[in-house]
PDB file with one MODEL, atoms N, CA, C and O in Angstrom:
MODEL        1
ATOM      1  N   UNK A   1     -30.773  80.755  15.201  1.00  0.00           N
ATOM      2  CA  UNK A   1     -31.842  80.482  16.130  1.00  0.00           C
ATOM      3  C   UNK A   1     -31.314  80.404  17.564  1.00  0.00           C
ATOM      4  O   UNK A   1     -32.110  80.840  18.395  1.00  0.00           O
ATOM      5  N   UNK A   2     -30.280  79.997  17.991  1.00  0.00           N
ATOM      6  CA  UNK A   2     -29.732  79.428  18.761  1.00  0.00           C
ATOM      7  C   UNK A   2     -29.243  81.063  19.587  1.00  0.00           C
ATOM      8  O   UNK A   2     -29.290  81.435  20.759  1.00  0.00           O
ATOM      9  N   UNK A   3     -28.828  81.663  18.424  1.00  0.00           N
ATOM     10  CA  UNK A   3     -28.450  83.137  19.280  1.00  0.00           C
ATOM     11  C   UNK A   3     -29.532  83.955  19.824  1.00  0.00           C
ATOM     12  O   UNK A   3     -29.360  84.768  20.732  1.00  0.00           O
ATOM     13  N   UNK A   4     -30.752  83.705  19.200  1.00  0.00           N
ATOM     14  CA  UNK A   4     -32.166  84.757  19.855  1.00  0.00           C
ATOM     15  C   UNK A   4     -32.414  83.749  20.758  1.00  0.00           C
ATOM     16  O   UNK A   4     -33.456  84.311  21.095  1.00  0.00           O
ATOM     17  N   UNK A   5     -32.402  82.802  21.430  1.00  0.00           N
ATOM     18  CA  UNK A   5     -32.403  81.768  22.361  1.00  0.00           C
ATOM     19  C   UNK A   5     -31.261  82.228  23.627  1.00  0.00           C
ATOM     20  O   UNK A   5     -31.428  82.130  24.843  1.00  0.00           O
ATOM     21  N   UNK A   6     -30.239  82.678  22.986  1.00  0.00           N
ATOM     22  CA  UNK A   6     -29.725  83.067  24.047  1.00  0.00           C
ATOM     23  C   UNK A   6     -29.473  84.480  24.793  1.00  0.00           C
ATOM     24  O   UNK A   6     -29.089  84.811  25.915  1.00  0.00           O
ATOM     25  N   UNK A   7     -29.968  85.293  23.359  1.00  0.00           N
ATOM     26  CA  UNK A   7     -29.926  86.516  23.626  1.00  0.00           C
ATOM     27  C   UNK A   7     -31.123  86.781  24.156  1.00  0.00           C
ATOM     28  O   UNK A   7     -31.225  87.959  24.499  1.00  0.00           O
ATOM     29  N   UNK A   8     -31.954  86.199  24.328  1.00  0.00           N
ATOM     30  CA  UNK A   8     -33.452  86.444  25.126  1.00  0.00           C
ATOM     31  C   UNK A   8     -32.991  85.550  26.986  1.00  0.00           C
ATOM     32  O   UNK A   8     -33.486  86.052  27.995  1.00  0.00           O
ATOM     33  N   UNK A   9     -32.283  84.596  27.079  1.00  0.00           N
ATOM     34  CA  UNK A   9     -32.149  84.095  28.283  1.00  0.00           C
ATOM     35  C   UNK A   9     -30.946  85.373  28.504  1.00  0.00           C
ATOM     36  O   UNK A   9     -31.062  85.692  29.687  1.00  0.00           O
ATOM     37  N   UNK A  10     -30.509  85.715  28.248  1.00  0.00           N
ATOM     38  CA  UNK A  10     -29.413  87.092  28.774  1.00  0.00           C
ATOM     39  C   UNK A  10     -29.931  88.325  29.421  1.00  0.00           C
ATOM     40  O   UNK A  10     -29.548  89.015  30.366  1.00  0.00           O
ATOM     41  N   UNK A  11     -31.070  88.373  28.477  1.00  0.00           N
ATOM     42  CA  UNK A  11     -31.853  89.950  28.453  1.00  0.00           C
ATOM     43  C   UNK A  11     -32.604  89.593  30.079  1.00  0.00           C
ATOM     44  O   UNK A  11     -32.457  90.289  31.084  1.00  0.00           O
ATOM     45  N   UNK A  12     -33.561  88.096  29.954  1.00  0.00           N
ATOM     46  CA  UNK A  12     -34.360  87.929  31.170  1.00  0.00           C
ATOM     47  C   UNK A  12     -33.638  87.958  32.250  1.00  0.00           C
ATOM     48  O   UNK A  12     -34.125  88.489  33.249  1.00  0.00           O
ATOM     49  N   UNK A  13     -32.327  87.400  32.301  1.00  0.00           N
ATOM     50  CA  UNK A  13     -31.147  87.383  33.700  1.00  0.00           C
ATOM     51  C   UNK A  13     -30.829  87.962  33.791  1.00  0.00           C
ATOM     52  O   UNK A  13     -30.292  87.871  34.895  1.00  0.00           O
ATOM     53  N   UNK A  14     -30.498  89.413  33.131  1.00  0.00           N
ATOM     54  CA  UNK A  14     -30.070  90.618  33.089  1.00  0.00           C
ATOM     55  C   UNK A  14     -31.499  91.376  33.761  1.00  0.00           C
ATOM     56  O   UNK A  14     -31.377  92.039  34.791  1.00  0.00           O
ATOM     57  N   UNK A  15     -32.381  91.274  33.327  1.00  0.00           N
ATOM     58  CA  UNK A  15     -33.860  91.743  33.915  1.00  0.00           C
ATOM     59  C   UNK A  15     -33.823  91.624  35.391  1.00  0.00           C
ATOM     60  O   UNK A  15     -33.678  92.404  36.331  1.00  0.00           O
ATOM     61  N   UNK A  16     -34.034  90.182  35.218  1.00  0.00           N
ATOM     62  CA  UNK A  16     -34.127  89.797  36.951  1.00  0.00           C
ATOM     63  C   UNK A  16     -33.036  90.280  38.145  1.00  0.00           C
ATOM     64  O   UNK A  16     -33.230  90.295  39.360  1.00  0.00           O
ATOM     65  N   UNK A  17     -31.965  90.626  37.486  1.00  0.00           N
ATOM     66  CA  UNK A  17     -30.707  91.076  38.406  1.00  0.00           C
ATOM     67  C   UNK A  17     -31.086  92.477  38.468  1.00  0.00           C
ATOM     68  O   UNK A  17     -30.509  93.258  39.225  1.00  0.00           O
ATOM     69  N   UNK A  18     -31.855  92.757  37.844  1.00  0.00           N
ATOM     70  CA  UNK A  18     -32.069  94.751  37.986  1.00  0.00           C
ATOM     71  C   UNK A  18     -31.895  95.324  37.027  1.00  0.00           C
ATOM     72  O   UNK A  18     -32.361  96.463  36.985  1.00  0.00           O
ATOM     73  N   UNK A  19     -31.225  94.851  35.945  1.00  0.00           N
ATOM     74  CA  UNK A  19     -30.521  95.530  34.956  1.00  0.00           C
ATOM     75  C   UNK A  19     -31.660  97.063  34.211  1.00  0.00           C
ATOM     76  O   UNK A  19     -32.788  97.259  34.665  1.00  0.00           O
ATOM     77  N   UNK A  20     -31.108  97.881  33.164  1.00  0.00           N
ATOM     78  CA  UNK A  20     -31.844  98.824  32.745  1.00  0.00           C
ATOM     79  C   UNK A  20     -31.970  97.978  31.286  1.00  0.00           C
ATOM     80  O   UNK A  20     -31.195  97.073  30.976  1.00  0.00           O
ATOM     81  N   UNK A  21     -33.081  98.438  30.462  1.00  0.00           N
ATOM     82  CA  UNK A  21     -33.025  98.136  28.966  1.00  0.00           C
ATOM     83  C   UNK A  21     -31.608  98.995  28.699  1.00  0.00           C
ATOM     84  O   UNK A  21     -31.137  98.413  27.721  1.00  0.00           O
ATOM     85  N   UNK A  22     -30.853  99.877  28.991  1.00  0.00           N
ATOM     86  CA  UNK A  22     -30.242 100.781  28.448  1.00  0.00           C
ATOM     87  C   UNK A  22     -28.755  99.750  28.320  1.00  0.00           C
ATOM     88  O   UNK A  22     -27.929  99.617  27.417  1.00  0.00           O
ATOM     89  N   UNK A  23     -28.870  99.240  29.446  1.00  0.00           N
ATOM     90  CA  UNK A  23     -27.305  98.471  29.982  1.00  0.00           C
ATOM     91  C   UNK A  23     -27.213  97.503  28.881  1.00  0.00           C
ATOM     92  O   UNK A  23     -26.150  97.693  28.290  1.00  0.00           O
ATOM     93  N   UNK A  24     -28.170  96.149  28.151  1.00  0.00           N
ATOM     94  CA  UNK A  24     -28.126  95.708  27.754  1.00  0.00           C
ATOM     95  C   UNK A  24     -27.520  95.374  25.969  1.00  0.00           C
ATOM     96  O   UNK A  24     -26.959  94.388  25.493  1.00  0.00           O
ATOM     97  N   UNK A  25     -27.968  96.750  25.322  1.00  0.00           N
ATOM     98  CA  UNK A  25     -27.055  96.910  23.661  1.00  0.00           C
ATOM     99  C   UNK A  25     -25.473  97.242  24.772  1.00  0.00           C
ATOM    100  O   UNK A  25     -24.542  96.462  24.574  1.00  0.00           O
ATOM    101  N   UNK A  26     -25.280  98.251  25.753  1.00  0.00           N
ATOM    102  CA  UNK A  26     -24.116  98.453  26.274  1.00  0.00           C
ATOM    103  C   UNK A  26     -23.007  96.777  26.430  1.00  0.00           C
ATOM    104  O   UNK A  26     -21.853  96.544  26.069  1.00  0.00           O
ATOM    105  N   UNK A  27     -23.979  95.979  27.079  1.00  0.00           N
ATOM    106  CA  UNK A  27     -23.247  94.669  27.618  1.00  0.00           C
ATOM    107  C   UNK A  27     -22.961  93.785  25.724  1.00  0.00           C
ATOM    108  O   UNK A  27     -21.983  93.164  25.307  1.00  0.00           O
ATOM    109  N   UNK A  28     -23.659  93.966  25.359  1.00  0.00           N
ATOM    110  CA  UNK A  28     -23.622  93.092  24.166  1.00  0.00           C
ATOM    111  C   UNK A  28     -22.395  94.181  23.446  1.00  0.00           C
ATOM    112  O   UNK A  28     -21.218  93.849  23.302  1.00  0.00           O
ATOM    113  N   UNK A  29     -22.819  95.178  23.150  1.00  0.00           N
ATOM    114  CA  UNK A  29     -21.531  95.623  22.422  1.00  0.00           C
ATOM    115  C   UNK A  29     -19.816  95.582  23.264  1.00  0.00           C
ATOM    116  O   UNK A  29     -18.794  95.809  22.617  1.00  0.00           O
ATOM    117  N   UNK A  30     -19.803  95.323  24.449  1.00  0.00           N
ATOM    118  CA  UNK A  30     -18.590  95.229  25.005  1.00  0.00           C
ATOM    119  C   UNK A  30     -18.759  93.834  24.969  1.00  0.00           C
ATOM    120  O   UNK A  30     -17.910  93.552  24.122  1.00  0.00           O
ATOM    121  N   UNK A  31     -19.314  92.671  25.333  1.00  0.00           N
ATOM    122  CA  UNK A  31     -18.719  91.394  24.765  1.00  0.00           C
ATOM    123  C   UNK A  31     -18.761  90.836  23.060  1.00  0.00           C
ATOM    124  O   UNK A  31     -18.692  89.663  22.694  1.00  0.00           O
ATOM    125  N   UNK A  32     -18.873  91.875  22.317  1.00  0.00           N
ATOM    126  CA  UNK A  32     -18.369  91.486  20.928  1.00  0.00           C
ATOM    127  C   UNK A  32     -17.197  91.833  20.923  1.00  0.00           C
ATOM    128  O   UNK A  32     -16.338  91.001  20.630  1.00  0.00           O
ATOM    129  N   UNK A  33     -16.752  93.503  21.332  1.00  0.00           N
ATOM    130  CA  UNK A  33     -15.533  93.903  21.593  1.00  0.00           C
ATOM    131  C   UNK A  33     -14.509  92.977  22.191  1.00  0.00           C
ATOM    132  O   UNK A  33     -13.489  92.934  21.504  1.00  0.00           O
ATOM    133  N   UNK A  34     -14.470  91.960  23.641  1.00  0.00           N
ATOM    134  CA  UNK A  34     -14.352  91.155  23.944  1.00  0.00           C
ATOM    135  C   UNK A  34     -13.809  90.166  22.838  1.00  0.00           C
ATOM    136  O   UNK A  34     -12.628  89.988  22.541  1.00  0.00           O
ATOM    137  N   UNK A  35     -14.865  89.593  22.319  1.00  0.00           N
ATOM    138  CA  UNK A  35     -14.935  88.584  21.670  1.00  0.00           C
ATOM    139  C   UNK A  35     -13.905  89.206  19.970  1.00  0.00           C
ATOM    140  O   UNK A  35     -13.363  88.523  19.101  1.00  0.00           O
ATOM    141  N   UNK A  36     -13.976  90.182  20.064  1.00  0.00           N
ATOM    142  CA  UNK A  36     -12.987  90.799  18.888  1.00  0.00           C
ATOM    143  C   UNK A  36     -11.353  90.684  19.221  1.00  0.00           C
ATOM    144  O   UNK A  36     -10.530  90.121  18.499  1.00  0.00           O
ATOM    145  N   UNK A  37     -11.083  91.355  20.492  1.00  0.00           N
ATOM    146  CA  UNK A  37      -9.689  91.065  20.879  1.00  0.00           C
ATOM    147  C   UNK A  37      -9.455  89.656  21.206  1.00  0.00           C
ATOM    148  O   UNK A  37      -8.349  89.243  20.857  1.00  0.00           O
ATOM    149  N   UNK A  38     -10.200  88.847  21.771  1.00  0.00           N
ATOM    150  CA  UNK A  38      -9.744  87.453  21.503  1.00  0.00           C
ATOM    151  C   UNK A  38      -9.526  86.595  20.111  1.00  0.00           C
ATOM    152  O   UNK A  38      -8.575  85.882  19.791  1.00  0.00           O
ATOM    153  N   UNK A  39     -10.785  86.924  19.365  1.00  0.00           N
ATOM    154  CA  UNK A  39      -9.984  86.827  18.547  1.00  0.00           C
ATOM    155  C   UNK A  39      -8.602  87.009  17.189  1.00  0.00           C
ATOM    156  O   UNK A  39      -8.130  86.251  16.341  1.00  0.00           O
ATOM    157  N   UNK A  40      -8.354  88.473  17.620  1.00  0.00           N
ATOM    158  CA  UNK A  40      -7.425  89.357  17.368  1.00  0.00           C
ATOM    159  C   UNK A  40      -5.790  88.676  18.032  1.00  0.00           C
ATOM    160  O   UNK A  40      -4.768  88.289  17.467  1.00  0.00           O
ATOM    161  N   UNK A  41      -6.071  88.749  19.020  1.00  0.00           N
ATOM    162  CA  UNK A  41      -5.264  88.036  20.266  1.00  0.00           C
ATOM    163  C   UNK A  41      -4.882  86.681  19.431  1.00  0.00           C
ATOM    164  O   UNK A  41      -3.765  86.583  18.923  1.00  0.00           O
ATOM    165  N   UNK A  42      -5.951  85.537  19.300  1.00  0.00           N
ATOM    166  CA  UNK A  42      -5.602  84.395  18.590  1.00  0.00           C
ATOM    167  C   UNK A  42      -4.808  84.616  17.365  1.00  0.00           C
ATOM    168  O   UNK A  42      -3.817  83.910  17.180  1.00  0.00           O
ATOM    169  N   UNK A  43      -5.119  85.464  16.564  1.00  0.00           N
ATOM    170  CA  UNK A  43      -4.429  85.752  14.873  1.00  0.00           C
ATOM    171  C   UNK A  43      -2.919  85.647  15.249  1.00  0.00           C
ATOM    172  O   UNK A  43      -2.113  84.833  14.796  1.00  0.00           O
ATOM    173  N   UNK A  44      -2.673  86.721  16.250  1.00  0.00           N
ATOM    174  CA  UNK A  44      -1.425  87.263  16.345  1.00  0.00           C
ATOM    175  C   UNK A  44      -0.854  86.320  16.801  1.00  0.00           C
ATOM    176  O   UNK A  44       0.223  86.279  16.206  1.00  0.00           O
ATOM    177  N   UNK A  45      -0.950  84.902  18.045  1.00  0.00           N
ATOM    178  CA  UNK A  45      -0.517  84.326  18.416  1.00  0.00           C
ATOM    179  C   UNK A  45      -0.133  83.346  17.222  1.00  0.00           C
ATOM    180  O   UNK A  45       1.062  83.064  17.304  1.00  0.00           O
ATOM    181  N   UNK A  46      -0.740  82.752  16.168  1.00  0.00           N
ATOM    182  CA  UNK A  46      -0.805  81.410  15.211  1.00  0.00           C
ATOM    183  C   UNK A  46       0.025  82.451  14.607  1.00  0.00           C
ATOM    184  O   UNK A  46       1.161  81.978  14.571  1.00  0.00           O
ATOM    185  N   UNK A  47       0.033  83.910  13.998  1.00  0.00           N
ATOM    186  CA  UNK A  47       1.631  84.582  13.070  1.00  0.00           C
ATOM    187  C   UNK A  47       2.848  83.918  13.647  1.00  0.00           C
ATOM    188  O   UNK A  47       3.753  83.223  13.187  1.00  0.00           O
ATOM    189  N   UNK A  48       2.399  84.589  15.311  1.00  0.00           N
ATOM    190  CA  UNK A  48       3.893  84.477  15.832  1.00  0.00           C
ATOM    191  C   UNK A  48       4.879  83.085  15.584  1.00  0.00           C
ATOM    192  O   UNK A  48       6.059  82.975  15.247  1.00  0.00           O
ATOM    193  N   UNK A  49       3.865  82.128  15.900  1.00  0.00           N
ATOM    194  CA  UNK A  49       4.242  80.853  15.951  1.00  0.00           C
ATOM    195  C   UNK A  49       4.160  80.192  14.419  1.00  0.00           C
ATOM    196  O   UNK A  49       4.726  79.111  14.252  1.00  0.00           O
ATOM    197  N   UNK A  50       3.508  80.783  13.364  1.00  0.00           N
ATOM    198  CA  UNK A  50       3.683  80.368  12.057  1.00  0.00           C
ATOM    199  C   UNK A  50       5.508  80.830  11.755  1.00  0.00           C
ATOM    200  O   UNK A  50       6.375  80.244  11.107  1.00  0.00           O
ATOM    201  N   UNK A  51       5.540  81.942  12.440  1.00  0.00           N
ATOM    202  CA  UNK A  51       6.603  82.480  11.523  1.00  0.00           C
ATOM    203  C   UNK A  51       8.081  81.771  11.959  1.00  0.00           C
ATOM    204  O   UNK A  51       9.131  81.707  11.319  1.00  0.00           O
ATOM    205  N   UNK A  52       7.750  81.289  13.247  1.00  0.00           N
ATOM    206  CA  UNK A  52       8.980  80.621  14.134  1.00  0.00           C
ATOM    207  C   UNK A  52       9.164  79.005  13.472  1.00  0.00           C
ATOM    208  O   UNK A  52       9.972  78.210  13.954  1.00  0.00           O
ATOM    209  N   UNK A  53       8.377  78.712  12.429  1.00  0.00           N
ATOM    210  CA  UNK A  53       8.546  77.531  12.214  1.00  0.00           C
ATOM    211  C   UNK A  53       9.243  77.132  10.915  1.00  0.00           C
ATOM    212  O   UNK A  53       9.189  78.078  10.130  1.00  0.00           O
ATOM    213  N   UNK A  54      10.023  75.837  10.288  1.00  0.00           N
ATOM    214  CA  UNK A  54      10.910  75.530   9.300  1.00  0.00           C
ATOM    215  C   UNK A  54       9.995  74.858   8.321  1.00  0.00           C
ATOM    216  O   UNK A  54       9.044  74.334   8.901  1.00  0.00           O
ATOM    217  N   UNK A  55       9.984  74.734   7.240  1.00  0.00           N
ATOM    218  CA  UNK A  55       9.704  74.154   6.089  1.00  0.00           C
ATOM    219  C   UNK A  55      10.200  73.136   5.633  1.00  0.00           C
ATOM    220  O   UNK A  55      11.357  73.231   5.221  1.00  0.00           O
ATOM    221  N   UNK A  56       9.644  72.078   5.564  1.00  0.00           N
ATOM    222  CA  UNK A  56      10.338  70.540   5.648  1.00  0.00           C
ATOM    223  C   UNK A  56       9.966  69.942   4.366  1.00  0.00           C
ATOM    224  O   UNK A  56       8.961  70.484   3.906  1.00  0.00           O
ATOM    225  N   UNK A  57      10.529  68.830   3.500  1.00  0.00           N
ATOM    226  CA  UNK A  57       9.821  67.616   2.535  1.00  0.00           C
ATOM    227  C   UNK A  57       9.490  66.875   2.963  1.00  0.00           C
ATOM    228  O   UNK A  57       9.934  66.490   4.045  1.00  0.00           O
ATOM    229  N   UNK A  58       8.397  66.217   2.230  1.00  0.00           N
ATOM    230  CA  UNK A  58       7.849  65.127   2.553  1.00  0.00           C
ATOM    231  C   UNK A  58       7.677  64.158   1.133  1.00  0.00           C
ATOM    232  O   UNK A  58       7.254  64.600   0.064  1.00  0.00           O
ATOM    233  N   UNK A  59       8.000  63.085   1.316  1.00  0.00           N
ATOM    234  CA  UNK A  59       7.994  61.774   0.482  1.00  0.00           C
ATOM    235  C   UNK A  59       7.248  60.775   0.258  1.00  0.00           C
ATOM    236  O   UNK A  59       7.855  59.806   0.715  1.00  0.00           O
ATOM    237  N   UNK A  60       6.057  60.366  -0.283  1.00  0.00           N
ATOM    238  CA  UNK A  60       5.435  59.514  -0.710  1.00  0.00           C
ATOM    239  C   UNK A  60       5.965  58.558   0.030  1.00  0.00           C
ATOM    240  O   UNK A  60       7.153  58.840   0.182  1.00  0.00           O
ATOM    241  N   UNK A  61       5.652  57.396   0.667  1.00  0.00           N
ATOM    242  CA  UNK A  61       6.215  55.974   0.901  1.00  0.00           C
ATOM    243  C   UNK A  61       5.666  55.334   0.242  1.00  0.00           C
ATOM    244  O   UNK A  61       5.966  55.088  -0.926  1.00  0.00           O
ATOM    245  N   UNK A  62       4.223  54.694   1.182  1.00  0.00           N
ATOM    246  CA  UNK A  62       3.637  53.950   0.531  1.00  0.00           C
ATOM    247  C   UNK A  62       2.270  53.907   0.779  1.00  0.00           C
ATOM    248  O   UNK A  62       1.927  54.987   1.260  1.00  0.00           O
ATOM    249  N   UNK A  63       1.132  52.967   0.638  1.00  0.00           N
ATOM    250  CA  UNK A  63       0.234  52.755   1.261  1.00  0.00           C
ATOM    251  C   UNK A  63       0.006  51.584   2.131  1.00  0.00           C
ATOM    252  O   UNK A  63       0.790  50.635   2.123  1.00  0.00           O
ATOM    253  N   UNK A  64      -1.181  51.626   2.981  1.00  0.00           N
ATOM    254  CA  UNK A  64      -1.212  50.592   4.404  1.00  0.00           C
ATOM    255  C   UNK A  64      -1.697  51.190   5.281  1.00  0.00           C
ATOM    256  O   UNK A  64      -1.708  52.417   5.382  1.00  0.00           O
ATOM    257  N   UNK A  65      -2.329  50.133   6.298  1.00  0.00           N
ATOM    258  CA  UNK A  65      -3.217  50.839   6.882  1.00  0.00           C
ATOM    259  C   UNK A  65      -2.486  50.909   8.429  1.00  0.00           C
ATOM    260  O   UNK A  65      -1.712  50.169   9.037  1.00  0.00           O
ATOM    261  N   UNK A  66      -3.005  51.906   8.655  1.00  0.00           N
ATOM    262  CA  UNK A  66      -2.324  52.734  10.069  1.00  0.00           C
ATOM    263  C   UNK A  66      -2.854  52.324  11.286  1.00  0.00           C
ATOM    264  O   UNK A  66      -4.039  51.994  11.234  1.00  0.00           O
ATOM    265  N   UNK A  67      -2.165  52.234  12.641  1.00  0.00           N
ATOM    266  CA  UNK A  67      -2.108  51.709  13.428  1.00  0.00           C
ATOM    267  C   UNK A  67      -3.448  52.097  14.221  1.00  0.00           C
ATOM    268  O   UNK A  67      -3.554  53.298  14.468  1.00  0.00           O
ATOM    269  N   UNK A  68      -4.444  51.295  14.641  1.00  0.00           N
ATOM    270  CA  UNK A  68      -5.937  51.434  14.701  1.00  0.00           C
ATOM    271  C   UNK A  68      -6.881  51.724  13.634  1.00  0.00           C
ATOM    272  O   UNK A  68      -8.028  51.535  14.040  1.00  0.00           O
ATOM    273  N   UNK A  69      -6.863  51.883  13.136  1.00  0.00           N
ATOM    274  CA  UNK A  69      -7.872  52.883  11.794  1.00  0.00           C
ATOM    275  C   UNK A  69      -8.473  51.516  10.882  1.00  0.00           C
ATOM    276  O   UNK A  69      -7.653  50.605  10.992  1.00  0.00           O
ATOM    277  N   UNK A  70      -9.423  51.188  10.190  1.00  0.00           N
ATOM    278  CA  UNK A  70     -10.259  50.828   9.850  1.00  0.00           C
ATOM    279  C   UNK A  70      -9.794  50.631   7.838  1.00  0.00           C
ATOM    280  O   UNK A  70     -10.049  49.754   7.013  1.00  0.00           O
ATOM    281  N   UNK A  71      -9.284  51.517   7.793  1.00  0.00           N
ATOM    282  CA  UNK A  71      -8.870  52.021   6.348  1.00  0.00           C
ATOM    283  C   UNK A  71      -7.387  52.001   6.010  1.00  0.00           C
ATOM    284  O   UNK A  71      -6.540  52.138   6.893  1.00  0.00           O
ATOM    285  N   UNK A  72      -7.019  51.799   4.490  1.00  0.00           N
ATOM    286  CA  UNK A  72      -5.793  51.988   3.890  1.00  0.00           C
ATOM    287  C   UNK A  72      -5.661  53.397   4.048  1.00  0.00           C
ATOM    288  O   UNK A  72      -6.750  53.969   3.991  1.00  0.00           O
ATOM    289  N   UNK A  73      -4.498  54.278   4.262  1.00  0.00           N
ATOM    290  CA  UNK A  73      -4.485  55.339   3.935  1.00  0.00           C
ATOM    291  C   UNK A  73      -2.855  55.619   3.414  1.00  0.00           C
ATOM    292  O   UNK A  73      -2.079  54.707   3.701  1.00  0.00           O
ATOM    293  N   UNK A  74      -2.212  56.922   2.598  1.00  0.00           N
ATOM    294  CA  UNK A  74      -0.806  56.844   2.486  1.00  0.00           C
ATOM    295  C   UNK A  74       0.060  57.482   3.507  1.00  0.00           C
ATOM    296  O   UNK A  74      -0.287  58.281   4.377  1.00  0.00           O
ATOM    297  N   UNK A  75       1.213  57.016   3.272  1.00  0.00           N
ATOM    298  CA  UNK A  75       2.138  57.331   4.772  1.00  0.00           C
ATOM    299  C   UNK A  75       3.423  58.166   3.943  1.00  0.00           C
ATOM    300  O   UNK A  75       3.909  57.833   2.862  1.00  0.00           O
ATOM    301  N   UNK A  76       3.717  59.066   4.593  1.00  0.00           N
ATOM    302  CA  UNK A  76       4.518  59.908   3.432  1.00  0.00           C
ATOM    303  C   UNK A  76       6.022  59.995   4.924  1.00  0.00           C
ATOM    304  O   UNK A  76       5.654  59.986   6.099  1.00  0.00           O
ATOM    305  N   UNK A  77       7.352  60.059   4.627  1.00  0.00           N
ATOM    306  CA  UNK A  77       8.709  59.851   5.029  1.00  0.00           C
ATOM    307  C   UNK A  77       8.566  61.596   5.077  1.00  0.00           C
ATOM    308  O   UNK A  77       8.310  62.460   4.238  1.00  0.00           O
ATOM    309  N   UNK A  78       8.872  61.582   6.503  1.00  0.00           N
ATOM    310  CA  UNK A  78       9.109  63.376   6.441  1.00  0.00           C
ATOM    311  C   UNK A  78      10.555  63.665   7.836  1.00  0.00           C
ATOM    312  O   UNK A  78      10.389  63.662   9.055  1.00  0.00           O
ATOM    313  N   UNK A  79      11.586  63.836   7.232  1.00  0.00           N
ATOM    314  CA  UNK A  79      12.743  63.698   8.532  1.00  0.00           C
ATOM    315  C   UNK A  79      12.927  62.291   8.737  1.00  0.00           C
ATOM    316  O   UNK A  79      12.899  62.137   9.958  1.00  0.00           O
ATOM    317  N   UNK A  80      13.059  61.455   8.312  1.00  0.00           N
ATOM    318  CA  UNK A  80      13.421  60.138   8.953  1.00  0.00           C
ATOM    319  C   UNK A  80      12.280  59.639   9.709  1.00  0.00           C
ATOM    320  O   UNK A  80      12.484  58.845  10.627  1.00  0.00           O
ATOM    321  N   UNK A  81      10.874  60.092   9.366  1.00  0.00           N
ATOM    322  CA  UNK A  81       9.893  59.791  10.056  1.00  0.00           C
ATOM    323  C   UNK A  81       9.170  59.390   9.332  1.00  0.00           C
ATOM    324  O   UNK A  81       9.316  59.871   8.208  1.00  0.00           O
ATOM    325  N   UNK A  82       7.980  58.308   9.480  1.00  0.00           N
ATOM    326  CA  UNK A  82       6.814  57.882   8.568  1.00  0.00           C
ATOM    327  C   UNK A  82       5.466  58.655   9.403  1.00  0.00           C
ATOM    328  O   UNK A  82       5.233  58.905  10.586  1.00  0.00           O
ATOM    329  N   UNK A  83       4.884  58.832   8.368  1.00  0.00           N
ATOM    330  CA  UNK A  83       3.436  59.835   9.160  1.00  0.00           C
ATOM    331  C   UNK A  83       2.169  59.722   8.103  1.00  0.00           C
ATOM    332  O   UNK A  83       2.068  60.340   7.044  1.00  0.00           O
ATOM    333  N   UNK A  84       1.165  58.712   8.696  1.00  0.00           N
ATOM    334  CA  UNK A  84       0.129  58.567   7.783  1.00  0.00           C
ATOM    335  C   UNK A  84      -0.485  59.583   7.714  1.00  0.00           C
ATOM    336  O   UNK A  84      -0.585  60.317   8.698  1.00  0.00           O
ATOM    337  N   UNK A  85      -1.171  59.940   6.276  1.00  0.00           N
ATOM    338  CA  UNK A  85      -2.235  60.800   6.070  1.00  0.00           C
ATOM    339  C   UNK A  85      -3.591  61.255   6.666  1.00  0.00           C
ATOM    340  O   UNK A  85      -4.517  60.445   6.644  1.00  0.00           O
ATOM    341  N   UNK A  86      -3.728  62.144   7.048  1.00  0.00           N
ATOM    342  CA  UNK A  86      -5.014  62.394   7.950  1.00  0.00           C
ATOM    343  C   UNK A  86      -6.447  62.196   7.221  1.00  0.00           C
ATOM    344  O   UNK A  86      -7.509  62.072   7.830  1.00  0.00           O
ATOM    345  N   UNK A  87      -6.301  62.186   5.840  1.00  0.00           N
ATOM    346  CA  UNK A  87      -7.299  61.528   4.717  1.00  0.00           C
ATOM    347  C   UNK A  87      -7.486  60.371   4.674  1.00  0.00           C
ATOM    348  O   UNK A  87      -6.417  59.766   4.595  1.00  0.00           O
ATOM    349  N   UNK A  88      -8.488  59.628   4.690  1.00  0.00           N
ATOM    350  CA  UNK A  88      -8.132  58.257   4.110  1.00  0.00           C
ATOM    351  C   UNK A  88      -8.781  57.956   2.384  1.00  0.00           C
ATOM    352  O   UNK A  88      -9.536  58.582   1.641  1.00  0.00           O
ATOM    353  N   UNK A  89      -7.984  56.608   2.277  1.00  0.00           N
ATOM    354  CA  UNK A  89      -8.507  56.907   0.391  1.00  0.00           C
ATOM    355  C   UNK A  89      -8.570  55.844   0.120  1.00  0.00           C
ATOM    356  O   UNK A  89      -7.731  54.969   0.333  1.00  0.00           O
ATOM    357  N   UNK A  90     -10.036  55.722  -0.625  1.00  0.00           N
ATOM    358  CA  UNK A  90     -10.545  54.655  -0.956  1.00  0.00           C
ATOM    359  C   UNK A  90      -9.945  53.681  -1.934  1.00  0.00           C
ATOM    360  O   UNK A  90     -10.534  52.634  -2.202  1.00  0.00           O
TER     361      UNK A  90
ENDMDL
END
């Protein structure tokens, strides 16, 4: 819904600036294109940086509740580090 909402405020501002009906499938198909290499662009960037990264263990500790948070959650030893769970569990 939200996209014929905006694709109708595009078409009218596109109207009012002069535009042709013709320009308009033109403008929409070059910002999908757009919107394709960005996100193309993004993929390749999260490979690059997936692939540059090490594979670590992680260890159960214990449970307890984490510094602000409302809830118990578990905290698992990863490198000489403690790091609560981004879950919490009831």
């Amino acid at each position: 819904m939200e996209f014929v909402i905006i694709a109708t405020v595009v078409l009218v501002l596109a109207m009012c600036l002069g535009a042709d009906f013709v320009i308009v499938p033109i403008m929409l198909i070059v910002f999908l294109v757009v919107l394709l290499l960005v996100i193309f662009g993004l993929f390749v960037y999260s490979a690059v940086k997936l692939t540059g990264t090490k594979s670590v263990k992680g260890k159960f500790v214990r449970f307890g509740r984490a510094e602000g948070k409302k809830f118990d959650t578990a905290f698992y030893k990863v490198s000489d580090s403690e790091y609560p769970n981004v879950f919490h569990v009831r």
